[in-house]
C-alpha positions as CSV (number, residue, x, y, z in Angstrom):
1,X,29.4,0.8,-28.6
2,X,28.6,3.9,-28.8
3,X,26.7,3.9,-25.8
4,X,29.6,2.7,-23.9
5,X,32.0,5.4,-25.0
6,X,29.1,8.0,-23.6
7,X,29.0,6.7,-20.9
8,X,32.7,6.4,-20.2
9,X,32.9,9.9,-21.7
10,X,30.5,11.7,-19.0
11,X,32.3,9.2,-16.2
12,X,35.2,10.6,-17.0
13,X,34.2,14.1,-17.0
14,X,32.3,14.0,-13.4
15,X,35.2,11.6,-11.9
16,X,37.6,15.3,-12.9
17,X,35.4,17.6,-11.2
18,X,35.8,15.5,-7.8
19,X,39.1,17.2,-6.4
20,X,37.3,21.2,-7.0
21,X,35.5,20.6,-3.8
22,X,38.6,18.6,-2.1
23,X,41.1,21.8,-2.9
24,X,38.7,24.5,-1.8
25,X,41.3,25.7,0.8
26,X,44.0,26.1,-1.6
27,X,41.8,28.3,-4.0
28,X,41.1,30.9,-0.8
29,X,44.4,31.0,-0.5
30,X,45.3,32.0,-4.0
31,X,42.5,34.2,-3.7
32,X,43.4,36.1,-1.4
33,X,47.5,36.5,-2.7
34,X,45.6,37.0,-6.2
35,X,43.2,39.8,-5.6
36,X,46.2,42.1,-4.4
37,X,47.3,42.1,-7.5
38,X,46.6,45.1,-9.3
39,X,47.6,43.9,-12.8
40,X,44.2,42.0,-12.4
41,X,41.2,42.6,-14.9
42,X,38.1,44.0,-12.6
43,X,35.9,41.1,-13.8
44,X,38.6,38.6,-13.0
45,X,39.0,39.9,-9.5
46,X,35.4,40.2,-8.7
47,X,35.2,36.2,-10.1
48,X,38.3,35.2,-7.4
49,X,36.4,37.4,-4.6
50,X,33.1,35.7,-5.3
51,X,34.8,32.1,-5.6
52,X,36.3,32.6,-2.2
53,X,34.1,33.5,-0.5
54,X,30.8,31.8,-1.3
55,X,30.3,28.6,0.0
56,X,28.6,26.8,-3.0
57,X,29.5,28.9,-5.9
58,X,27.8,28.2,-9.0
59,X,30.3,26.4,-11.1
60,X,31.9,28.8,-13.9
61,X,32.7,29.0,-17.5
62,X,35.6,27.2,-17.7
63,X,34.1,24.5,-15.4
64,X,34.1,20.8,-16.1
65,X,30.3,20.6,-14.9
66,X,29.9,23.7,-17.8
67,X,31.9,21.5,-20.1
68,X,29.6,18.9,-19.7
69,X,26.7,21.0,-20.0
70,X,27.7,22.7,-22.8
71,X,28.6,19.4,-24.7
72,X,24.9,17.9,-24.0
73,X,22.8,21.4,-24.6
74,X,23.0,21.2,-28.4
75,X,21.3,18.1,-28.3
76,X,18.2,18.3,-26.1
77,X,15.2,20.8,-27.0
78,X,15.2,24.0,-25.0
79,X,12.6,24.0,-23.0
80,X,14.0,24.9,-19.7
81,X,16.7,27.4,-18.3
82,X,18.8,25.7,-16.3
83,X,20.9,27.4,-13.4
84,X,24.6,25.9,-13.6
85,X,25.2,23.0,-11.3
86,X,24.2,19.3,-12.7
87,X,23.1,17.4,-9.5
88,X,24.5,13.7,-9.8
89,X,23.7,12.1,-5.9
90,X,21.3,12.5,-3.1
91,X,20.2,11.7,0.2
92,X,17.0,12.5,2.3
93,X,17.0,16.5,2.0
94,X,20.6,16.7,0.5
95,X,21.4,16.4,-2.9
96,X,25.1,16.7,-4.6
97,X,26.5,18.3,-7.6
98,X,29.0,16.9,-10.0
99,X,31.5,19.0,-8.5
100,X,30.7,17.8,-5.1
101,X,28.6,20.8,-3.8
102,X,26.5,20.0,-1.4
103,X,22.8,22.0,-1.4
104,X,19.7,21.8,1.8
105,X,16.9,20.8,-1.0
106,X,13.9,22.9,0.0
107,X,12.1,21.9,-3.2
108,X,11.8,18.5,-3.2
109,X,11.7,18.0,-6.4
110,X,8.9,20.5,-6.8
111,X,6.9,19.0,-4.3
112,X,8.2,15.3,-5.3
113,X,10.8,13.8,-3.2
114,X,8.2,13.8,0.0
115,X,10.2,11.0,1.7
116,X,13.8,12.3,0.4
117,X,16.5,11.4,-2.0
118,X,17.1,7.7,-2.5
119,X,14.7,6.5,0.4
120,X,16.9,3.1,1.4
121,X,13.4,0.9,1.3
122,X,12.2,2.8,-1.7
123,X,15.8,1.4,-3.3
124,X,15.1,-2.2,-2.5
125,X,11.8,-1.8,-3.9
126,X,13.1,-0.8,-7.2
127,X,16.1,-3.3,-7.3
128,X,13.8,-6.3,-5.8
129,X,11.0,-5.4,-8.5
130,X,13.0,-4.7,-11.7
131,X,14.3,-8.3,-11.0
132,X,10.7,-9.8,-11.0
133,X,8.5,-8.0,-13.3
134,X,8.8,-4.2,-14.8
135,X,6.1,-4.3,-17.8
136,X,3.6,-6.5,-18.9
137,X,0.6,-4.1,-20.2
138,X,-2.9,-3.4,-19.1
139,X,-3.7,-6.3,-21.6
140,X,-3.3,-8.4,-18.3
141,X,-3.8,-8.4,-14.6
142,X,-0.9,-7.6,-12.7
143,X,-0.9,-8.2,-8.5
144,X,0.1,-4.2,-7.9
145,X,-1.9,-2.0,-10.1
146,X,-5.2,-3.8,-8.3
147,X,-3.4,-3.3,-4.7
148,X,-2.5,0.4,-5.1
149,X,-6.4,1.1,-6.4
150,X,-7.0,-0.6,-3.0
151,X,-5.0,1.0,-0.7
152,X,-5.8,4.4,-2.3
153,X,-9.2,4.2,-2.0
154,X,-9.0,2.7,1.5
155,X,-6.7,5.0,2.8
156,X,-8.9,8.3,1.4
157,X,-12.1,6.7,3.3
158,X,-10.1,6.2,6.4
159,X,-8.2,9.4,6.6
160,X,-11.5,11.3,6.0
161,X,-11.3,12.5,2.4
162,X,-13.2,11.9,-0.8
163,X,-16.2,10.4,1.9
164,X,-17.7,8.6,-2.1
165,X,-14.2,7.3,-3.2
166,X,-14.8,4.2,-5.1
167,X,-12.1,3.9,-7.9
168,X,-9.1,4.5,-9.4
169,X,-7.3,4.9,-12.6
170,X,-3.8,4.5,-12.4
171,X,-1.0,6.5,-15.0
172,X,1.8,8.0,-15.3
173,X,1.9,11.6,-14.5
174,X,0.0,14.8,-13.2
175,X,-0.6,16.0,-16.8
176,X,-2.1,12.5,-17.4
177,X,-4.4,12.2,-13.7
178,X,-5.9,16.0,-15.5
179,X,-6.4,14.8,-18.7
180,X,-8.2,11.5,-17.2
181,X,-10.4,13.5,-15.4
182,X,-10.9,15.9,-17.6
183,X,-12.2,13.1,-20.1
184,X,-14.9,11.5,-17.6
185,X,-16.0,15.5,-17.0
186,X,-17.2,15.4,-20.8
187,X,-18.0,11.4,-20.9
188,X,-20.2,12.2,-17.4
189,X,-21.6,15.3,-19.2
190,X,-22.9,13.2,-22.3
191,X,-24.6,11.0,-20.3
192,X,-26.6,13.0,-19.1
193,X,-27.1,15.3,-22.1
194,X,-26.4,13.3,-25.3
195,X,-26.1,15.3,-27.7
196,X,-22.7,16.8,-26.2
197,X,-23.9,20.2,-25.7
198,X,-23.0,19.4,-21.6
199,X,-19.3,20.1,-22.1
200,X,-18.0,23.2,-20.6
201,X,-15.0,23.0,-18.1
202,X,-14.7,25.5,-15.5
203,X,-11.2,26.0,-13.8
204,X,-9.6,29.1,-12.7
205,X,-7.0,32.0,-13.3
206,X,-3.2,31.3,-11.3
207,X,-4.3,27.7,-11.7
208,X,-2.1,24.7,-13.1
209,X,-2.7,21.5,-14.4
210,X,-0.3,20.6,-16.7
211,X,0.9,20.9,-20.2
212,X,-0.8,18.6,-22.5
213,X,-3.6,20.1,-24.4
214,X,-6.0,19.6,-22.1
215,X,-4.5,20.3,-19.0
216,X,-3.4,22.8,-20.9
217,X,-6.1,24.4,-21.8
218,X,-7.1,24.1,-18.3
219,X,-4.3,26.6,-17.2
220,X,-5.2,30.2,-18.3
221,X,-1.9,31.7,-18.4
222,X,-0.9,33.6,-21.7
223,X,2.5,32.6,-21.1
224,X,1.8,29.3,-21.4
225,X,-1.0,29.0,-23.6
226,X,0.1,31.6,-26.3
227,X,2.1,29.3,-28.0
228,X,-0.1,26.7,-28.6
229,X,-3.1,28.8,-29.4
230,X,-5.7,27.7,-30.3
231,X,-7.0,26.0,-26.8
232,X,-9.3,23.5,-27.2
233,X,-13.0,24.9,-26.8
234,X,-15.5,24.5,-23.8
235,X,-13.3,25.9,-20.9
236,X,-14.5,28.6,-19.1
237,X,-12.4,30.5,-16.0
238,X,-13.2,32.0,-13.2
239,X,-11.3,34.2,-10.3
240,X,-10.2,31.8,-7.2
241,X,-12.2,32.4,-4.3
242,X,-15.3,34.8,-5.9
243,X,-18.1,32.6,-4.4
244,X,-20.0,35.3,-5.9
245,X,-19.4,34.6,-9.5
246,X,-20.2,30.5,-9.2
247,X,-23.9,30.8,-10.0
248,X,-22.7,32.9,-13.2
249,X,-19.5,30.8,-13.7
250,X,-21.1,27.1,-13.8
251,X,-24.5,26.3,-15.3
252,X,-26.1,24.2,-17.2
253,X,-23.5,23.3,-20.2
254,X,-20.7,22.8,-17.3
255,X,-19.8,19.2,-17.0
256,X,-17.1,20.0,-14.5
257,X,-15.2,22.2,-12.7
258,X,-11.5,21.8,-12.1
259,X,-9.9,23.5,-8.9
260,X,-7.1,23.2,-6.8
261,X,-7.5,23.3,-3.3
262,X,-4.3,25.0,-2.8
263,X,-2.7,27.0,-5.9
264,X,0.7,25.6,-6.2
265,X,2.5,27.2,-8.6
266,X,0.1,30.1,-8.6
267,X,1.5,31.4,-5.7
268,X,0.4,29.1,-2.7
269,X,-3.2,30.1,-2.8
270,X,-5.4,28.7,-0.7
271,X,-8.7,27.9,-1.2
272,X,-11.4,29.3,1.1
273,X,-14.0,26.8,2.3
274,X,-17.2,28.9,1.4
275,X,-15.5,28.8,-2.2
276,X,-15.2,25.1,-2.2
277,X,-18.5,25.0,-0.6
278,X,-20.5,26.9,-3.2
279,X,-18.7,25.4,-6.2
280,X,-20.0,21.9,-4.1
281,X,-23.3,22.7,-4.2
282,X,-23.4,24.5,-7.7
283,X,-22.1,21.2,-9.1
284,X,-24.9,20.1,-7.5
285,X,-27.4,21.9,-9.1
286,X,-26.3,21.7,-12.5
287,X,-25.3,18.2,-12.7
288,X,-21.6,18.9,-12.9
289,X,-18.8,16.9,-11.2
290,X,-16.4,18.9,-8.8
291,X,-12.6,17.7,-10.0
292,X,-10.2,18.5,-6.9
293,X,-6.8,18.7,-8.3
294,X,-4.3,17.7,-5.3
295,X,-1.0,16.9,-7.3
296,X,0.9,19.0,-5.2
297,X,-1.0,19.8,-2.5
298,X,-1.9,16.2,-1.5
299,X,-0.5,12.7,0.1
300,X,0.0,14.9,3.7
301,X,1.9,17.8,2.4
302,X,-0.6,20.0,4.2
303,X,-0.7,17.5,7.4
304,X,-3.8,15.7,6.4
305,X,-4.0,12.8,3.7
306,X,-5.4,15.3,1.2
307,X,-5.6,18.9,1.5
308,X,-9.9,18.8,1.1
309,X,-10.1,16.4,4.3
310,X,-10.0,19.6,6.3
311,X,-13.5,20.1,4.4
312,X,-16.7,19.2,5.9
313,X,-17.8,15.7,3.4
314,X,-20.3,18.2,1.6
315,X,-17.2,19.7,-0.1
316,X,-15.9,16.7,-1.5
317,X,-14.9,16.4,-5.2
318,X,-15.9,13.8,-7.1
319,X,-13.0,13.3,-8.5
320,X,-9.3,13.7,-7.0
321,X,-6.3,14.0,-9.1
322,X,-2.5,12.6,-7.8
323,X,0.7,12.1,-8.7
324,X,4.1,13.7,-7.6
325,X,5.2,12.9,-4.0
326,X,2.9,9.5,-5.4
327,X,6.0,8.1,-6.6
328,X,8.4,9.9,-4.9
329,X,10.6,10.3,-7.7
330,X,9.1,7.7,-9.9
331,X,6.8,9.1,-12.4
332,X,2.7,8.0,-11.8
333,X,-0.5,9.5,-11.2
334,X,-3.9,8.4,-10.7
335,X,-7.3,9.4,-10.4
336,X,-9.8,8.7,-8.0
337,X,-13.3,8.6,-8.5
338,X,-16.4,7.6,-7.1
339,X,-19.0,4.6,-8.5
340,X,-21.2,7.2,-10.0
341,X,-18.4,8.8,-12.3
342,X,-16.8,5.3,-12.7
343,X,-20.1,4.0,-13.6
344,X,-20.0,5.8,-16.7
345,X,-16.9,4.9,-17.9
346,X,-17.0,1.8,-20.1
347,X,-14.1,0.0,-21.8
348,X,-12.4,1.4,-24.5
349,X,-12.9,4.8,-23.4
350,X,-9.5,5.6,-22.0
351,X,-6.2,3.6,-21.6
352,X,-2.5,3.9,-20.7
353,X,0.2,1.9,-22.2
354,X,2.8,2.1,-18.9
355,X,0.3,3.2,-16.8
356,X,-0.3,0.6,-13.7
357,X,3.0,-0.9,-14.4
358,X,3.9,-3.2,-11.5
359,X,7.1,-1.3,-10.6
360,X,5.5,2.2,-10.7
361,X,2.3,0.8,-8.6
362,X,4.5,-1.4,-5.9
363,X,6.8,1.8,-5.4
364,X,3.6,3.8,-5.0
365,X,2.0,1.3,-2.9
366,X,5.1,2.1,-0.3
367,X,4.7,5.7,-0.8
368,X,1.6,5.8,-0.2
369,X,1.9,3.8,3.4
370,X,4.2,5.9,4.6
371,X,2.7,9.0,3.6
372,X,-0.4,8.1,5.6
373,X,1.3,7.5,8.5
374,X,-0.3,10.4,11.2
375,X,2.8,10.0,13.2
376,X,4.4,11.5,9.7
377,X,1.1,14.0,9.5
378,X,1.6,15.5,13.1
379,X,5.2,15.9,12.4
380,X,4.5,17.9,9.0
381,X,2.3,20.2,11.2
382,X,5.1,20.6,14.0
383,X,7.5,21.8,10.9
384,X,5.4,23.8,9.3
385,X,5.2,25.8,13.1
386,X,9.1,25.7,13.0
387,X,8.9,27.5,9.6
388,X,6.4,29.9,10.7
389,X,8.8,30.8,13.6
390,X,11.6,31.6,11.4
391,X,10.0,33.4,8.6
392,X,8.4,35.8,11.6
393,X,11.4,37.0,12.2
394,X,12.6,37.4,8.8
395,X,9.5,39.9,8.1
396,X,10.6,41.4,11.1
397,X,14.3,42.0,9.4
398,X,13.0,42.8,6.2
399,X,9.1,44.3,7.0
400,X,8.9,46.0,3.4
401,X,10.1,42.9,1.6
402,X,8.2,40.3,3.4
403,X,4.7,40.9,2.7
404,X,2.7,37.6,3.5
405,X,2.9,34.0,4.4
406,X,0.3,31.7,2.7
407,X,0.2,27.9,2.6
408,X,-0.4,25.1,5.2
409,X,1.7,22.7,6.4
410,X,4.7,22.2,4.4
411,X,3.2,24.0,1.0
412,X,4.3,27.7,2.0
413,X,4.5,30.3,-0.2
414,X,6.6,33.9,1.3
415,X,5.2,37.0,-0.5
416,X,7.9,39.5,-1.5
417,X,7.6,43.0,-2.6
418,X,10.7,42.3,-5.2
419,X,11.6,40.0,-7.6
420,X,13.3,37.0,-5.9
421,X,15.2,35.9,-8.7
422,X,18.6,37.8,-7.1
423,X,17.9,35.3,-3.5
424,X,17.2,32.2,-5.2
425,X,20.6,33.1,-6.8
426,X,22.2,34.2,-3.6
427,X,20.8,30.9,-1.5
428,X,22.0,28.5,-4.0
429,X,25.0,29.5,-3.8
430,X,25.3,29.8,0.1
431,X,23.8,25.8,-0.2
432,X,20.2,25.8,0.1
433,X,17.5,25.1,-3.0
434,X,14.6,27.3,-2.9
435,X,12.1,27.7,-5.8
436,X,9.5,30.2,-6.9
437,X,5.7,30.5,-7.7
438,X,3.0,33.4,-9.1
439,X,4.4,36.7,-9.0
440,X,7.6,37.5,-6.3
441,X,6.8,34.3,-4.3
442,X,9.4,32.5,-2.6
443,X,8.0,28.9,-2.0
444,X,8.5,26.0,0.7
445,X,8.0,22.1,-0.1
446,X,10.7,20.3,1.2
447,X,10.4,16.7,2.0
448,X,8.1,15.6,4.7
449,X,10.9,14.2,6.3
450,X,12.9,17.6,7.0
451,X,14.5,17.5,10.1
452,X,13.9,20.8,12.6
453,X,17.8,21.3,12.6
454,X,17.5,21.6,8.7
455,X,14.8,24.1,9.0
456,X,17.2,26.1,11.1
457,X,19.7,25.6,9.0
458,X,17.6,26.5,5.8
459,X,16.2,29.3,6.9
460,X,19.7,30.9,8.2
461,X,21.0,30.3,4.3
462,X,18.1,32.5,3.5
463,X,18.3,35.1,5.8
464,X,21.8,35.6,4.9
465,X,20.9,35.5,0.9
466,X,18.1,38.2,1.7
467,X,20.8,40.2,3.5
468,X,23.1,40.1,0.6
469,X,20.7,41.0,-1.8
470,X,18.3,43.6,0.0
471,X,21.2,45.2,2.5
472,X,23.2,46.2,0.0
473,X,24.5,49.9,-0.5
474,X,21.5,51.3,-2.1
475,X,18.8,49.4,-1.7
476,X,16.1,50.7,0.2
477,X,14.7,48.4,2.8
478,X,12.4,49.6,5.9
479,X,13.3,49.0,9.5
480,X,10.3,50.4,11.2
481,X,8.9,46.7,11.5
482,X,5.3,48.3,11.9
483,X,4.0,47.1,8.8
484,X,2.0,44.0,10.0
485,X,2.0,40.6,7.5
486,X,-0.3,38.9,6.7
487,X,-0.1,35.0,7.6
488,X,-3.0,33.0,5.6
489,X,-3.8,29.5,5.5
């Protein structure tokens, strides 16, 4: 029952925000009799100026969506800041508040939602599947987990990635995929040296991998690690893209090495090949296996199945972790491996109690078919062109704010000389989702299926949110436009 009156509660409350959006006219127009008033506090009057004349402005204090907010905070832990708008609806690269505010979703989820909000076959999927089986444990064969494996593995060999793939192991999440493969690092390194003295893992600095322990202690940022002190023991770190430091960096106690072919929320680093390369063969040497984390970076995001296909098959990990845009929405992960890592695995050494569920693997099974398509892969190149064009001639606008483009395909990170807290700010509330990464990096991952019309539009939300932050009164901004950026891949 009391269920049921939450439920009617929160109803209630989003069903009263509905006509803010619908009387949008009517506020300008008390806006602009209101502001003349000069009996007006300042603060008051800035509030009406800003309400009218910002298209999506972030929902104030006496708000219902605050209300609602407000009334939930005290019982969730705070682990996140939150902006103020609660999104309730979406649909391919829109999503909608509780207020009715619509916003372009550049994130996509943080690299998620590859194929959109609500994908209408995705849907069916769900409904058609919760209908016939959800859960029945990896006590017991189950027709999707097996197919999934298949197609994964398949599809890598085909698409010219992972050339040993043999394998998978199917959970829940990214954290999870990590912690799998961190887990057959240290079970491949005892086979080989017994007594467990084989159990270093090498990752690297502006690297993540998640937040359980030992994802966690795979990501060396104080920030995140602080807190949870002490890590656990036998990782080592290295600087991303110092092939001269790999000899040093691996040896003979590394049992793996964990690295991300493109740095997502580092800053939208990419890997060099002669890094890759080097780690490759140093793995080699020292008996190590190469881990390729591709969470966000993978399943065509960069135009190719996996970002590490554009390697030559020397390259290749030996193990690849997945998840994300995997589910589109849904959480799972997996991790691929080949016969020789798989080979040391035995039962009983590692399990998952909803991993491999049949809803999770037959929504994944459809992800993962469309996001192989190469008539989807070409297109992600084509858009990642069409955002090349436009942030060109942003830098060109703002050539002491812009200072690099990194990323490939749709993974793009823009370099800024200043914090870019004030635009994401400025964007959201002109209708457009934009996230950051590293330090003063603005970064791209829509969904795959962006049109080039929503690009345009996108990117003409930004550039009016960098003009209202960095052309104000004030700020100083050079317009010389001989500063040349740098655009990496």
């Amino acid at each position: 029952m009391s269920v049921r009156a939450c439920s009617q509660r929160i109803g209630a409350a989003i069903r009263a925000t509905q006509p803010r959006q619908v009387t949008r006219a009517s506020r300008r127009t008390y806006a602009s009799s209101a502001t003349q008033a000069s009996t007006l506090p300042p603060g008051l009057k800035d509030a009406i100026e800003k309400e009218a004349s910002l298209p999506n402005p972030d929902p104030p204090t006496d708000s219902q969506t605050t209300r609602l907010t407000s009334s939930q905070a005290p019982f969730m832990v705070p682990t996140y800041v939150r902006p103020p708008p609660m999104f309730q609806q979406g649909e391919g690269c829109w999503i909608w508040d509780v207020e009715n505010r619509q916003y372009l979703d550049f994130t996509a989820g943080i690299a998620v939602n590859a194929l959109g909000h609500c994908d209408p076959e995705m849907s069916k999927i769900l409904y058609q599947q919760s209908q016939t089986l959800v859960h029945s444990s990896n006590l017991y064969h189950n027709p999707w987990i097996g197919a999934l494996s298949q197609l994964l593995v398949e599809k890598t060999k085909e698409q010219g990635g992972m050339k040993d793939v043999g394998k998978v192991f199917i959970c829940n999440s990214g954290s999870e995929a990590n912690e799998a493969a961190i887990k057959f690092a240290r079970k491949y390194g005892r086979s080989v040296r017994e007594d467990g003295s084989k159990h270093e893992i090498v990752s690297f600095h502006s690297s993540f991998h998640g937040r359980t322990m030992g994802s966690l202690s795979a990501t060396p940022n104080p920030k995140y690690q602080k807190p949870f002190g002490p890590m656990i023991p036998g990782f080592k770190y290295g600087n991303y893209n110092d092939v001269a430091a790999v000899k040093d960096l691996v040896t003979e106690d590394t049992c793996g090495v964990l690295v991300e072919p493109i740095q997502g929320e580092g800053g939208v680093n990419v890997a060099n090949h002669e890094f890759l390369l080097a780690l490759r063969h140093r793995c080699n040497e020292v008996g190590a296996v190469l881990i390729y984390d591709e969470i966000q970076c993978g399943l065509s995001r960069t135009g190719q199945l996996w970002a590490h296909c554009a390697l030559p098959p020397e390259a290749h990990p030996d193990i690849l972790t997945t998840a994300k845009a995997l589910g589109n929405g849904f959480p799972i992960g997996a991790t691929l491996v080949t016969d020789d890592v798989s080979s040391r695995i035995i039962s009983g050494d590692h399990g998952t109690t909803f991993g491999g569920n049949p809803l999770g693997c037959r929504v994944a099974h459809y992800c993962v078919s469309r996001l192989s398509d190469p008539e989807l892969q070409k297109s992600v190149i084509q858009k990642e062109a069409r955002f090349r064009q436009h942030m060109v001639r942003l830098h060109q606008r703002f050539p002491e704010i812009i200072k690099e483009v990194r990323g490939r395909g749709l993974i793009l990170g823009m370099q800024l000389s200043a914090d870019p807290t004030p635009v994401i700010t400025a964007a959201r509330e002109r209708g457009l989702l934009i996230i950051t990464c590293g330090t003063n990096t603005l970064r791209f991952v829509p969904p795959l299926i962006i049109s080039e019309d929503e690009i345009d539009q996108g990117m003409k939300i930004l550039e009016d949110a960098m003009v209202a932050v960095f052309e104000q009164p004030g700020h100083v901004n050079g317009t010389d436009g001989q500063q040349e950026m740098r655009a990496t891949r």
